[in-house]
TORKE-967580 format. One record per residue: residue number from 1; x, y, z of N, C-alpha, C in turn; residue in three letters. Coordinates in nm, 2 decimals, m for minus. Layout:
# TORKE-967580
<rec NUM,<X,Y,Z>,<X,Y,Z>,<X,Y,Z>,'Ala'>
...
# end
This chain:
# TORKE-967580
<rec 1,<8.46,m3.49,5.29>,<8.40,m3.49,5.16>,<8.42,m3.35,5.10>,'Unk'>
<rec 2,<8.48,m3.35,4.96>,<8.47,m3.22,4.94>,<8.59,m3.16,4.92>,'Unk'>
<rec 3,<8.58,m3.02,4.87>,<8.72,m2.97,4.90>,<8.67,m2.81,4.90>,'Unk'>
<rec 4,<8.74,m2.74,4.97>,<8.73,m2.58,4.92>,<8.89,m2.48,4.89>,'Unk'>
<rec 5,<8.85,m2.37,4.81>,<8.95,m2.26,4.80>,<8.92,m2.15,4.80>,'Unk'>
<rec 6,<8.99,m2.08,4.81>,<8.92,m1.87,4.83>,<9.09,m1.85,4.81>,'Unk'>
<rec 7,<9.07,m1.74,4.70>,<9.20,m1.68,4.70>,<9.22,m1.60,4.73>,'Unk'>
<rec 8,<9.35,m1.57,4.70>,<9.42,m1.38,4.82>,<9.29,m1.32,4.84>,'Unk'>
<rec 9,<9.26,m1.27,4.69>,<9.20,m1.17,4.68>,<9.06,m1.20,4.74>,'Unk'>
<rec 10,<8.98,m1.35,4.78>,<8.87,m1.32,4.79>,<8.90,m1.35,4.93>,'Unk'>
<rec 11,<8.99,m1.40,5.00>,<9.00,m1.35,5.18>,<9.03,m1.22,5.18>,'Unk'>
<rec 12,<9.11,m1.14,5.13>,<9.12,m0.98,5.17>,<8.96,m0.93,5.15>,'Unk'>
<rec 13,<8.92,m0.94,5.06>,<8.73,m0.89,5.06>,<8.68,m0.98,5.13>,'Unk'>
<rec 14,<8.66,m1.06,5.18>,<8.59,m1.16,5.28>,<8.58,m1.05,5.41>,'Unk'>
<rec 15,<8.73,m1.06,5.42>,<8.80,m1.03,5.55>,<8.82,m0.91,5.57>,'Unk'>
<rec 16,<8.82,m0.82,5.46>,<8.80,m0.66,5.46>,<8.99,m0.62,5.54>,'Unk'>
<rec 17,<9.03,m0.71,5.47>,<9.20,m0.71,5.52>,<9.29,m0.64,5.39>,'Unk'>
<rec 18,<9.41,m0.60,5.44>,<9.51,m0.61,5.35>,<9.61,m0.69,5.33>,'Unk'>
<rec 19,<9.63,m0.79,5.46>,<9.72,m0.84,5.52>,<9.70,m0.96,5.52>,'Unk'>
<rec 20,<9.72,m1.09,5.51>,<9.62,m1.25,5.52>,<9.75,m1.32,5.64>,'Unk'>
<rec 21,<9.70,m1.27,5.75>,<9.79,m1.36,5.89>,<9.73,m1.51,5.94>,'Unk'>
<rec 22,<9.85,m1.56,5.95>,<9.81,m1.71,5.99>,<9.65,m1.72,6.10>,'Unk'>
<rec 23,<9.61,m1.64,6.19>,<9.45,m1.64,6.23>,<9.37,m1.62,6.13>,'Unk'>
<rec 24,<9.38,m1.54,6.02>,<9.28,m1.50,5.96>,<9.29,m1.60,5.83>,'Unk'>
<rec 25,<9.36,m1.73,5.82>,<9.39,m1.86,5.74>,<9.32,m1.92,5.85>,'Unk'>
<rec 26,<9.35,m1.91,5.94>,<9.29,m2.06,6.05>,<9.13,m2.00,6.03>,'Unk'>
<rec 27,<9.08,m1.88,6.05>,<8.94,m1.87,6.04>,<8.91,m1.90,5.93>,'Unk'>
<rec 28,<8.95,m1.88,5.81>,<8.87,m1.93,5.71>,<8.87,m2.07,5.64>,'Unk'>
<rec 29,<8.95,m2.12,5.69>,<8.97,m2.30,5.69>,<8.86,m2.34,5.80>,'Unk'>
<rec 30,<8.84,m2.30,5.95>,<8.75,m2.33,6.03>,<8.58,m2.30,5.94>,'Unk'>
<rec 31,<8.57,m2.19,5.88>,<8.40,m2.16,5.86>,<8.42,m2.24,5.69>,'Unk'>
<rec 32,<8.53,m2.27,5.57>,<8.51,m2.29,5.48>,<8.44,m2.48,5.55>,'Unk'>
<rec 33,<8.50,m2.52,5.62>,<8.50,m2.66,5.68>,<8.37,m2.68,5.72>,'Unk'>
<rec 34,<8.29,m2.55,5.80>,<8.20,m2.61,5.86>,<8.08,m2.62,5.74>,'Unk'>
<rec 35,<8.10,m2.47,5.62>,<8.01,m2.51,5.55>,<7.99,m2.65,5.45>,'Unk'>
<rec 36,<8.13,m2.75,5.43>,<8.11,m2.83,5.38>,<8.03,m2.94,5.52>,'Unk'>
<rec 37,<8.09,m2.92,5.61>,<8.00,m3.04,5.65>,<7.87,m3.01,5.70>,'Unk'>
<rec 38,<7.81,m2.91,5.68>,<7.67,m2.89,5.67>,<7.63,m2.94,5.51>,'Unk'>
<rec 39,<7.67,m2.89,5.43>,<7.68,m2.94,5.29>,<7.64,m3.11,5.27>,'Unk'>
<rec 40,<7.73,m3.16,5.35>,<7.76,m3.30,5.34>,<7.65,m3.34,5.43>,'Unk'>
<rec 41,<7.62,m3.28,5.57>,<7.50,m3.35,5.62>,<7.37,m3.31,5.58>,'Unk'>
<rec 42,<7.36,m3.22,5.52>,<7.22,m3.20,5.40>,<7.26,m3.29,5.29>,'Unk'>
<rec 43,<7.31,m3.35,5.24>,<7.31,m3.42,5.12>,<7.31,m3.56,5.16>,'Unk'>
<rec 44,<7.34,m3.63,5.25>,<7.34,m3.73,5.32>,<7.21,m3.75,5.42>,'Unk'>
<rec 45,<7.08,m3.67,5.41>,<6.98,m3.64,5.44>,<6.98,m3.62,5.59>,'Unk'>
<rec 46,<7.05,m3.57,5.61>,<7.07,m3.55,5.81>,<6.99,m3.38,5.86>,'Unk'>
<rec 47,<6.86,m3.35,5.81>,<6.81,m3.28,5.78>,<6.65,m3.28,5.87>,'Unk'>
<rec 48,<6.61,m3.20,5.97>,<6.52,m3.22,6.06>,<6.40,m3.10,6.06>,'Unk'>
<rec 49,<6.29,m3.17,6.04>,<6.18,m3.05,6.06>,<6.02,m3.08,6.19>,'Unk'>
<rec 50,<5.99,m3.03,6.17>,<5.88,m3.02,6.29>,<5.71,m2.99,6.23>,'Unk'>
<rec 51,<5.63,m3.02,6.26>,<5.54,m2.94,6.20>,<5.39,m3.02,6.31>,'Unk'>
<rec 52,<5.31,m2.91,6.32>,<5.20,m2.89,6.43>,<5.06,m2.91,6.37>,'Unk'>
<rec 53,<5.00,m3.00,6.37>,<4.86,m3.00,6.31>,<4.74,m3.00,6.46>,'Unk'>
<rec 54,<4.64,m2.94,6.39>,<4.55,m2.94,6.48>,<4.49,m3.12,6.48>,'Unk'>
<rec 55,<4.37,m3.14,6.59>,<4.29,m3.29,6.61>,<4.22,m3.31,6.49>,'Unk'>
<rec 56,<4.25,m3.25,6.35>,<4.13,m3.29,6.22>,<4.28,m3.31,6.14>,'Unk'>
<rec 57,<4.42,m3.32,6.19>,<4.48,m3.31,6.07>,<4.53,m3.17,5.99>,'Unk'>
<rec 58,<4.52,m3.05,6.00>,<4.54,m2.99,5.98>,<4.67,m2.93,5.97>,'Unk'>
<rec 59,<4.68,m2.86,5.88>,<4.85,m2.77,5.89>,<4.82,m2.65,6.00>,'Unk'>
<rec 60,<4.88,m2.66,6.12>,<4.88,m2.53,6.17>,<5.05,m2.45,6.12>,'Unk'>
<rec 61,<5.11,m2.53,6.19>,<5.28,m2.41,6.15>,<5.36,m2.54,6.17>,'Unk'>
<rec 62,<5.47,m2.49,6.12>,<5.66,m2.64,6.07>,<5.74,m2.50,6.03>,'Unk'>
<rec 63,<5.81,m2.60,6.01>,<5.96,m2.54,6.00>,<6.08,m2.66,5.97>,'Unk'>
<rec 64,<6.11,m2.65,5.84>,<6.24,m2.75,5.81>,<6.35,m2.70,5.78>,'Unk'>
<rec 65,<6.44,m2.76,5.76>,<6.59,m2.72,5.65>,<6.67,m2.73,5.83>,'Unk'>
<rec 66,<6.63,m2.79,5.88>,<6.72,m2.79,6.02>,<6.86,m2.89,6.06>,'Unk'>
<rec 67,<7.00,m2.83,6.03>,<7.06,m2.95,5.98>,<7.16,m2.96,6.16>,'Unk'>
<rec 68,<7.05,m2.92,6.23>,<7.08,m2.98,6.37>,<6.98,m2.97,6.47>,'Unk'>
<rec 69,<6.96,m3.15,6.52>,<6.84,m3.19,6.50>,<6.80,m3.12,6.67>,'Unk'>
<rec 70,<6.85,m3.13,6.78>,<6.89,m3.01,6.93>,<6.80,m2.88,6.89>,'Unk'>
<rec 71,<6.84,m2.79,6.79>,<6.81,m2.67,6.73>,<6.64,m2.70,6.72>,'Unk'>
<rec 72,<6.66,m2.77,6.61>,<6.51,m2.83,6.58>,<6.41,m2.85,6.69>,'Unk'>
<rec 73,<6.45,m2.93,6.80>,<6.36,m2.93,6.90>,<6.31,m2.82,6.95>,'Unk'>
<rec 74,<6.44,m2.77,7.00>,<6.43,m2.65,7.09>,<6.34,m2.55,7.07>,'Unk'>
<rec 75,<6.33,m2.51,6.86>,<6.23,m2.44,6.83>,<6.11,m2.49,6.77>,'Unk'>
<rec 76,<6.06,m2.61,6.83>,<5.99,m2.71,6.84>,<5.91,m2.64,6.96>,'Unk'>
<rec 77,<5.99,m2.68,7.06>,<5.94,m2.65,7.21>,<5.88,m2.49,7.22>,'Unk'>
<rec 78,<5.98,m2.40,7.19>,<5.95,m2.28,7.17>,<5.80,m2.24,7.11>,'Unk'>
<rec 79,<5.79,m2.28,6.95>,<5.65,m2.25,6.96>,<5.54,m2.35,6.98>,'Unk'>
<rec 80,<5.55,m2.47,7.05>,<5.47,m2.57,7.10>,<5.41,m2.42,7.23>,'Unk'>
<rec 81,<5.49,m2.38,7.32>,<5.48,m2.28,7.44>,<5.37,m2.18,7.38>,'Unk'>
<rec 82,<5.42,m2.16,7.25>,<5.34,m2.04,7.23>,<5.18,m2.05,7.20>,'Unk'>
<rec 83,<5.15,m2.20,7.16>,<5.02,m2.26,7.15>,<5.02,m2.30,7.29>,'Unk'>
<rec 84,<5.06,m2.27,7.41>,<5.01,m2.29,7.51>,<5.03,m2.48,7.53>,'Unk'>
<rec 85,<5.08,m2.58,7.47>,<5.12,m2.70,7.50>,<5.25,m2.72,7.54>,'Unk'>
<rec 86,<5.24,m2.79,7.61>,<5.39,m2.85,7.73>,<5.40,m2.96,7.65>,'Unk'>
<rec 87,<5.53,m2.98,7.59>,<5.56,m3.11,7.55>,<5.62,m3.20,7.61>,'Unk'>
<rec 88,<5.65,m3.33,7.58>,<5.64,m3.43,7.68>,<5.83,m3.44,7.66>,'Unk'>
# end
């Protein structure tokens, strides 16, 4: 989905280059690519959050905008530990 471009001049300033060699094309086709498909999986709602309420309902602490849902757990788990709960 999508398309991207950066020209000479804004891979030489990206890249802090004077030179634009076939690796330093392949990196910036690799990171322009990944941000479209993050792009595309936030816009296609593939987008994960977490959030901790006390036994009344409460907001204790969340965290969203997680557009990988692994990540999300992990610091899920992370501060579940820090309230002292083992999750299942």
């Amino acid at each position: 989905m999508g398309f991207y471009y950066a020209s000479k001049a804004q891979l030489r300033n990206e890249y802090k280059i004077k030179r634009i060699t076939a690796q330093v094309l392949e990196k910036a086709e690799k990171t322009m690519q990944a941000e479209l498909d993050a792009l595309e999986d936030w816009l296609n709602g593939e987008v994960y959050a977490w959030a901790i309420k006390d036994e009344c309902g409460n907001y204790l602490d969340g965290c969203s905008g997680y557009l990988d849902e692994e990540i999300c757990q992990s610091d899920l788990q992370e501060v579940l530990s820090e309230y002292g709960v083992e999750a299942a």
